[in-house]
N, C-alpha and C positions, 0 to 999 in steps of 0.2 A: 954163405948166401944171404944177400939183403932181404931185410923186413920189406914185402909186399907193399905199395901204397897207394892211396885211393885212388888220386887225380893228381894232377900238374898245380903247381901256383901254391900262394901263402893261404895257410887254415885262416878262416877267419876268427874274430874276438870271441864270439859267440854265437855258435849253430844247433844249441840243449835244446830249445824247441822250434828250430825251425818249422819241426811238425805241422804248429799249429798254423801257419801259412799255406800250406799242402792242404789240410787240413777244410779251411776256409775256402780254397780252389773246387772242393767235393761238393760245396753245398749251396743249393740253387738259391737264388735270392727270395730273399720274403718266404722262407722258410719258418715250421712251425720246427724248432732246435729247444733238444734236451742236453746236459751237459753236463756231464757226471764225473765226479771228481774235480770241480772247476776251479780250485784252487785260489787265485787272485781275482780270477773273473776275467785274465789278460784274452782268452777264446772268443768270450762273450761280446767283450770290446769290440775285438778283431770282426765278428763276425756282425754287429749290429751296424759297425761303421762302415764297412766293405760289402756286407751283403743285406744290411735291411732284414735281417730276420728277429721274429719274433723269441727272444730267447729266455732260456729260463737254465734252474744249475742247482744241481746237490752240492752241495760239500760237506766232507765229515769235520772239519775242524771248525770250529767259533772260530776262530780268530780268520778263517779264510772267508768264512762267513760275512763277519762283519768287513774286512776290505771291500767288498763284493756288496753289499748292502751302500755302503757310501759313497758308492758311484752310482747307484740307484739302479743298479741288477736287481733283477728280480732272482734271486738264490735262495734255497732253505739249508739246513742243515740233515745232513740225512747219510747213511751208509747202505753205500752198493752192492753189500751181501745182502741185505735187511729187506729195504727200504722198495726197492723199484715195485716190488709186486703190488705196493699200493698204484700205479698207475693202471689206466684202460688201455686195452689193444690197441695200436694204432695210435695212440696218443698225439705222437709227432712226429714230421715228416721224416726227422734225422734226430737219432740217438747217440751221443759222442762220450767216448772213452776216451779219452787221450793221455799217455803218458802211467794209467792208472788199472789196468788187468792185473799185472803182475804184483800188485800188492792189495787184489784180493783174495779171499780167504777160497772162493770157490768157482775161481775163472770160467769153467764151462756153464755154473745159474747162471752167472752175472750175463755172460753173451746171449744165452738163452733170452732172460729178460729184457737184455736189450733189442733183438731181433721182434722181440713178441712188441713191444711197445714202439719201434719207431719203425715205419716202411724203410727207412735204410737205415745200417748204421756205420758209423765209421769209428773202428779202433788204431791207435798209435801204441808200438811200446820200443823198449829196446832191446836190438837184437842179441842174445847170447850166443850167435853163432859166430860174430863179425870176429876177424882174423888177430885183432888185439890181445882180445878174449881168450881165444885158441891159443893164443902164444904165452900169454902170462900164465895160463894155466899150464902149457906144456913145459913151460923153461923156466916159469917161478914156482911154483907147483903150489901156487895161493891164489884166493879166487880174487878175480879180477877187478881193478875201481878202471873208470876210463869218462869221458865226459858225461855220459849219456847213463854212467852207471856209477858213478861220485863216491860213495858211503861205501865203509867199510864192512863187510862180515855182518859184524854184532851190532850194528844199529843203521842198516838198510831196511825201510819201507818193504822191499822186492822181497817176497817170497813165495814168488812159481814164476821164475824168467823163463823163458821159452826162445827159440828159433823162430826164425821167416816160416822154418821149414814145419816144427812143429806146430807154428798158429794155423797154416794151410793144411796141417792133418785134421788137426781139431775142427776147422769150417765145414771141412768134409765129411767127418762123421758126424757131422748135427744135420747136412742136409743144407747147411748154407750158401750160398751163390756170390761167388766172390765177383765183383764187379770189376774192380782194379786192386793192385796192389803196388805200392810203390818205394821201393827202398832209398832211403837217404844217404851218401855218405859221409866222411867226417867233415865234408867242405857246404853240407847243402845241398850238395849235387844231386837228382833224382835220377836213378840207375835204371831206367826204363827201357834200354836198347838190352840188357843184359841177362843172360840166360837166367834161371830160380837159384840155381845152385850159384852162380856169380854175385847175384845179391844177396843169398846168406851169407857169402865170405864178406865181400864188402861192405856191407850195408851196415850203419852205426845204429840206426833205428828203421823204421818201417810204420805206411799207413795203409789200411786194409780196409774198403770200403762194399759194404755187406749189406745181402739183402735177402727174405726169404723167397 
């Protein structure tokens, strides 16, 4: 029996973050935007130049830091286990996770804080449910590298992957209000016509856009 497959047509070069264009679609313009985990500051960009918001960005590493500084982002250096509870409630209007839950130390603070400090938040990760996944572990019986999930074992960032399925247990037991959810698959494609359990199989990543 054929390996399942996502969509019709050629993958394209690169869809690792398409996220963050999805991403960018969630948030109103001239927004007050926090940005955690911001990496290069590529969100920031995205988001000052397409939506006029006011934005701001943790990052844990110097070096992403300074990228991010030299495009004249306004970023600090800071960690999302640690760090958030120095803000006020309500801080800003939309608080963004993107790409970066799963390689904190304690996924359910970090959401906590993010809900308490922005009236919405939107998280990105990838999904360890997607059918690749399923399959490399079933028939390779070693844990899975795939675009969205690159690094090997012993020096992957990830450590607490999660599901479509167990992020929307997790919203629920905190009392979180899921506004949308929207699965990616390996082509970009957003899975929006397709049942929950169809977009865990399919979905390469997923964006979860939250609010208390």
């Amino acid at each position: 029996m054929d390996a399942p497959v996502d969509a019709p047509g050629v993958r394209p070069a690169d869809t690792s973050r398409v996220d963050l264009l999805l991403i960018a679609e969630m948030v109103s313009p001239g927004s007050r935007v926090l940005d955690i985990g911001c990496g290069d500051g590529t969100l920031l960009r995205i988001l000052s130049d397409k939506r006029g918001v006011d934005g701001r960005g943790i990052e844990l590493s110097q070096a992403g830091v300074n990228r991010c500084v030299a495009q004249g982002l306004s970023v600090i250096q800071g960690d999302a286990d640690t760090d958030l509870s120095h803000y006020p409630n309500a801080a800003f209007d939309y608080a963004i996770l993107s790409r970066t839950i799963q390689a904190t130390r304690n996924p359910r603070h970090v959401l906590e804080q993010l809900l308490r400090i922005g009236k919405r938040v939107v998280v990105s990760f990838p999904n360890f449910g997607h059918w690749r996944v399923r399959m490399q572990l079933m028939l390779g019986g070693r844990m899975p590298q795939t675009d969205t999930l690159p690094e090997a074992w012993y020096n992957t960032p990830n450590i607490h992957l999660c599901t479509i399925k167990d992020f929307l247990t997790l919203c629920e037991d905190m009392g979180a209000n899921v506004e949308r959810v929207v699965a990616l698959n390996a082509y970009g494609t957003k899975l929006v016509s397709m049942p929950l359990s169809a977009q865990n199989l399919f979905g390469e990543q997923a964006v979860f856009l939250l609010s208390r």
